[in-house]
N, C-alpha and C positions, 0 to 999 in steps of 0.2 A: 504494500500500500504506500503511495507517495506522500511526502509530507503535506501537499495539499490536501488528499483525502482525510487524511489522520486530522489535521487541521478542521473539513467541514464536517468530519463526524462528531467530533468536539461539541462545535458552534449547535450541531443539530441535536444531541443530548444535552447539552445548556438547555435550547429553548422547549425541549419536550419535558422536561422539569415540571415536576405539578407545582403548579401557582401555591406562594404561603399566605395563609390566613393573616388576616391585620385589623385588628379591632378601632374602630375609632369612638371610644365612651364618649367624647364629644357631640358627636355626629348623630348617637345611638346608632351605628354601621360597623358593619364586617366587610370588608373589604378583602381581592387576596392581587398580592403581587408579583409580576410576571418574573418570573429568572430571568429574562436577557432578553435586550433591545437589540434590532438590527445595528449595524456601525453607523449608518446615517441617520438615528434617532440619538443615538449615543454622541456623537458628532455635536449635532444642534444643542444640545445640553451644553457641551463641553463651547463650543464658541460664546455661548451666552456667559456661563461660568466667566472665562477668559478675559470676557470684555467689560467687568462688571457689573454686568446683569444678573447676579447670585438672585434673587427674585425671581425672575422670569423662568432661569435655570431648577428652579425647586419647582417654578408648576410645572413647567414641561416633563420635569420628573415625573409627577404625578400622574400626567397626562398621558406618558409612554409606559408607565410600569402599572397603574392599579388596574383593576380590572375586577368584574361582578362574578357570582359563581358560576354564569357561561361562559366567562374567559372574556366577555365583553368591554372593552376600554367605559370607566364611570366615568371619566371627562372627557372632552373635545378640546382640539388647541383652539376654536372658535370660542370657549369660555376661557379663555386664559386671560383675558380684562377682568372679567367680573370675578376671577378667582385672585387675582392680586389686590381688586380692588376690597373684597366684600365679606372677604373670609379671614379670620383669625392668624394673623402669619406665624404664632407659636403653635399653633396646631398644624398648621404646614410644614413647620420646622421639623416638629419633633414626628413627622410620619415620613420625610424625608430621610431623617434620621434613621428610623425602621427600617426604611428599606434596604438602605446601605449598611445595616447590620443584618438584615434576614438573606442578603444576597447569599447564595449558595456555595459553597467550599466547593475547589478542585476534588474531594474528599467524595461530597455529595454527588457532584459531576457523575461522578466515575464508579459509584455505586459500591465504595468501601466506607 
């Protein structure tokens, strides 16, 4: 197998990862978050991050990783106004948080 197979099989046991539960008491919501963004969702976070835009970069987080228990994304980047605007950013905070602590180990990857 070439290191780019070994590479996309990787990438495709990443995203076949069951989605983790995420409670938000806030919200009264469960929410569950995706293991892994394409590079060009990951990207866009990361230029926002870069440029100062830590805001923007934490809904977009949002926007590309939670998801309902169909696997269905709960927000659209079309509310991403009204989520900077209108929602608690410590509660943004600390779920963005979450998720960058529930993201999956190489461990879990790889099913040891």
């Amino acid at each position: 197998m070439s290191l780019l197979e070994k590479a996309k099989e990787h990438y495709k046991a990443k995203l076949s990862a069951e989605p983790r539960e995420l409670r938000i008491p806030e919200w009264d919501a469960t929410v569950y978050v995706r293991p892994g963004i394409s590079l060009q969702n990951l990207g866009e976070i990361m230029e926002l991050a870069n440029s100062g835009n830590s805001a923007e970069a934490m809904v977009m987080t949002l926007v590309h990783r939670l998801v309902d228990g169909e696997g269905k994304p709960v927000f659209k980047k079309i509310e991403k106004t009204e989520l900077l605007r209108s929602v608690d950013p410590e509660v943004l905070a600390r779920i963005v948080g979450e998720i960058n602590q529930t993201d999956p180990s190489e461990d879990d990857i790889s099913g040891n």
